[in-house]
N, C-alpha and C positions, 0 to 999 in steps of 0.2 A: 597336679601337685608336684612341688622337687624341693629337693634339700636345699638348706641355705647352706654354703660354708660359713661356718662361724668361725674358723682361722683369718678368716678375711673382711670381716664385718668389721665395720666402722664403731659398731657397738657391742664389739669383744669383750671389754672389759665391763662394762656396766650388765655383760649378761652373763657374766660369771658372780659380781658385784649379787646381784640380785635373786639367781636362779635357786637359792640353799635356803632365802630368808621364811620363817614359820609363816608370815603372811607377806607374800612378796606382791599383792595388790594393792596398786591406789586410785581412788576417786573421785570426780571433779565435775561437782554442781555446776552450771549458768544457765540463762533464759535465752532462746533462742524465737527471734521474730519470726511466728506464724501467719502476721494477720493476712498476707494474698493468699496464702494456703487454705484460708478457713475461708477465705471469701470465693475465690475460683471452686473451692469443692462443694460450699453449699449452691452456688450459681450454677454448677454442673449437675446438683442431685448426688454426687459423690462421697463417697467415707470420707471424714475429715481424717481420722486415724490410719487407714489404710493409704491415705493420699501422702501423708506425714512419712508413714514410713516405708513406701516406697522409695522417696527422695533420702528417709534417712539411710536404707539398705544401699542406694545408691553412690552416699559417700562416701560407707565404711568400705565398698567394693573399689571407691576410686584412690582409698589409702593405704599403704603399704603394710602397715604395722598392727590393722587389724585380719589379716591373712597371714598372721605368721603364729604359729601352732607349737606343743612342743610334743615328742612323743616319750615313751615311759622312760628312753635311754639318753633324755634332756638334747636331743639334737633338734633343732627346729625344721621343720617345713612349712613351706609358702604356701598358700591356697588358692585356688585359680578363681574359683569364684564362691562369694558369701551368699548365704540363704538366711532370714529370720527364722526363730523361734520365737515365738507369741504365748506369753498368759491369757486365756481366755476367761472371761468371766463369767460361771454357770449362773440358773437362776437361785439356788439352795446360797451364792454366795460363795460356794467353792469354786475353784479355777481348775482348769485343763492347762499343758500346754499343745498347741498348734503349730502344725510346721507349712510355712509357706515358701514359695517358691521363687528369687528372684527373676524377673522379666523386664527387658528393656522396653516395655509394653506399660503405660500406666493404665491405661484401660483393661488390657488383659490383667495385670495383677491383681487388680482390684476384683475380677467376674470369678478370676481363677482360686484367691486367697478368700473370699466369700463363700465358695464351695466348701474349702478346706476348714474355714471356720467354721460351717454348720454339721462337718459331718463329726467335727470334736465334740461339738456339743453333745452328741448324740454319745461319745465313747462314755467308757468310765473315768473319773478322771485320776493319773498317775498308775493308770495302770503299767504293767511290767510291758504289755503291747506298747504303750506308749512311747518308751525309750526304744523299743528294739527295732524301731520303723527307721532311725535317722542316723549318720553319722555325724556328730555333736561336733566332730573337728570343722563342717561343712556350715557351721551354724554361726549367729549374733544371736544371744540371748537378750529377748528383750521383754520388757513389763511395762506394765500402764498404769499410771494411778490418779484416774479423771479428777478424785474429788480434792487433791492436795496439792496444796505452790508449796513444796516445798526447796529447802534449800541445801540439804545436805541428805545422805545416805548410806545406809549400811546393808550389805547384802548376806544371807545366811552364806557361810563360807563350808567349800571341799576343797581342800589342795589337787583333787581330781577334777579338772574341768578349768582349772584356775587362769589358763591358756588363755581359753577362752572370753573377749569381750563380755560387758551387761550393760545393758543401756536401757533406761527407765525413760519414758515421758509422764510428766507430771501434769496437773492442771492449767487448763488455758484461759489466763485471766486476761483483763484490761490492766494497760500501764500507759496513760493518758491516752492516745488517739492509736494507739498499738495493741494486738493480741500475744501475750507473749506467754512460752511455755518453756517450763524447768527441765533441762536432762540434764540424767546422770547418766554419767560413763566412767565404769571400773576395767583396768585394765591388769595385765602383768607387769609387772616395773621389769623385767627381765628382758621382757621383748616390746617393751614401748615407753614414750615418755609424754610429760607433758605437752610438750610441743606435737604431739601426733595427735592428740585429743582435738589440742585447738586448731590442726588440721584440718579433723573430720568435722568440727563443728562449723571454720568459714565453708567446705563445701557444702554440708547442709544447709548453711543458711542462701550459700549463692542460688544452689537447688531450689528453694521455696521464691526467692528471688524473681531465679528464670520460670518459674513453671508457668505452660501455657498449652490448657487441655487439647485445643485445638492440632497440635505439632505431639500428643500423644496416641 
């Protein structure tokens, strides 16, 4: 991790511009084409979800602006490498969150985040153990919500944590000979813009694109 100078940022003023506002996040629904994704991972026996975000952990990792952090004295720091944080869904209906691991490995993340899933399952969920496991600056907060295409979204807001990425995958429906699925991605307008969104989303999509179990 190291400091940014922000005297020297190209986006000096937009992060002063932004850094003060009551809700300085914004978010930005679209469908991004899963259908080789869903077809490679049920042909391998594979999580379609764990396969999805793998490749998605691997955008946000290959983009600048969601590795930038801010700390309590509003200076930013860069992040050397992103980890997911995962909503898991218990059987009662309640959720855990999960912390998983990124690995240039799709095979190992998938054997290793399978682990880490079942042994949430087993925690209590939100318990205080829970938070004191991770450093949140280290994280992508992410959520699922299999049974909805939706198209827009709102997340419960802290000004604590606001730094921090949210990224939702929505339901995987058919749109004629395509499997497409909805993210949301909420960010800091301080520390990112529109144009970094639609960043992360051409590498996700090139990611599902190239993927090819065999070269994992």
């Amino acid at each position: 991790m190291k400091k940014l100078d922000i005297s020297t940022w190209n986006r000096k003023n937009h992060f002063n511009f932004y850094k003060d506002f009551t809700d300085p996040c914004f978010n930005i629904c679209s469908n991004i084409d899963v259908t080789s994704a869903v077809k490679l991972a049920k042909q391998n026996n594979k999580s379609i979800f764990l396969t999805l975000l793998f490749l998605s952990n691997k955008a946000t990792n290959d983009t600048n602006a969601f590795k930038l952090r801010l700390d309590e004295h509003q200076q930013v720091w860069i992040i050397d490498k992103i980890n997911p944080s995962v909503t898991i869904l218990r059987e009662d209906d309640t959720f855990n969150f999960c912390y998983f691991r990124q690995n240039d490995n799709l095979n190992d993340f998938i054997e290793q985040s399978e682990i880490a899933r079942d042994l949430s399952l087993k925690e209590q969920p939100l318990s205080p153990e829970t938070f004191e496991k991770e450093d949140y600056a280290e994280q992508i907060f992410y959520s699922v919500i299999p049974w909805l295409n939706f198209t827009s979204f709102k997340h419960a807001f802290n000004i604590n944590g606001a730094d921090v990425p949210l990224i939702v995958f929505g339901k995987i429906h058919p749109q004629g000979e395509k499997l497409m699925m909805p993210v949301s991605v909420q960010m800091h307008h301080a520390l990112a813009d529109a144009i970094d969104i639609a960043k992360y989303k051409q590498r996700f999509q090139r990611h599902i694109n190239m993927l090819d179990f065999r070269l994992m």
